[in-house]
C-alpha positions in Angstrom: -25.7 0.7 7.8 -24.8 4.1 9.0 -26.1 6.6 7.1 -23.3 8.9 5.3 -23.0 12.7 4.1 -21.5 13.9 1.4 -18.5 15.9 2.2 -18.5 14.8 6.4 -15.3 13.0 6.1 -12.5 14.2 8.1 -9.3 13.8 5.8 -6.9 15.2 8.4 -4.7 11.8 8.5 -5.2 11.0 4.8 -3.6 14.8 4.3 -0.7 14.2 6.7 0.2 10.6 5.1 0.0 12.5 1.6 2.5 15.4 2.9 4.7 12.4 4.5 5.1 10.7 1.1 5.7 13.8 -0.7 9.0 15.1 1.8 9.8 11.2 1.4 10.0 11.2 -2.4 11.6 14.4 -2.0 14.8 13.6 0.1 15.3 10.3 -1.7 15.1 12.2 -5.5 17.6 14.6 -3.8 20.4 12.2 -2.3 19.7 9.8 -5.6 20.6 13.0 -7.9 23.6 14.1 -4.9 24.9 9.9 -5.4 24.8 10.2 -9.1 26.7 14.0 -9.5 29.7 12.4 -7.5 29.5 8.8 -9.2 30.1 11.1 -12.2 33.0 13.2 -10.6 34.7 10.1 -9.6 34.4 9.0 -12.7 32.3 5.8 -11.6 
């Protein structure tokens, strides 16, 4: 078994994935709020 430092771990990828999820969650929160504002000016 390799041995294994404390603190060595390159979280480069883990931090882009994390950034990717975020501007996900974001753009779908804004186009669910966008579809619900004209549901309600329609009237729907």
């Amino acid at each position: 078994m390799a041995d294994h430092e404390h603190g060595s771990m390159d979280s480069s990828v883990h931090e882009k994935t994390f950034a990717g999820f975020i501007t996900l969650v974001t753009r779908a929160s804004i186009v669910i709020i966008v579809a619900l504002v004209l549901l309600a000016l329609v009237n729907g």
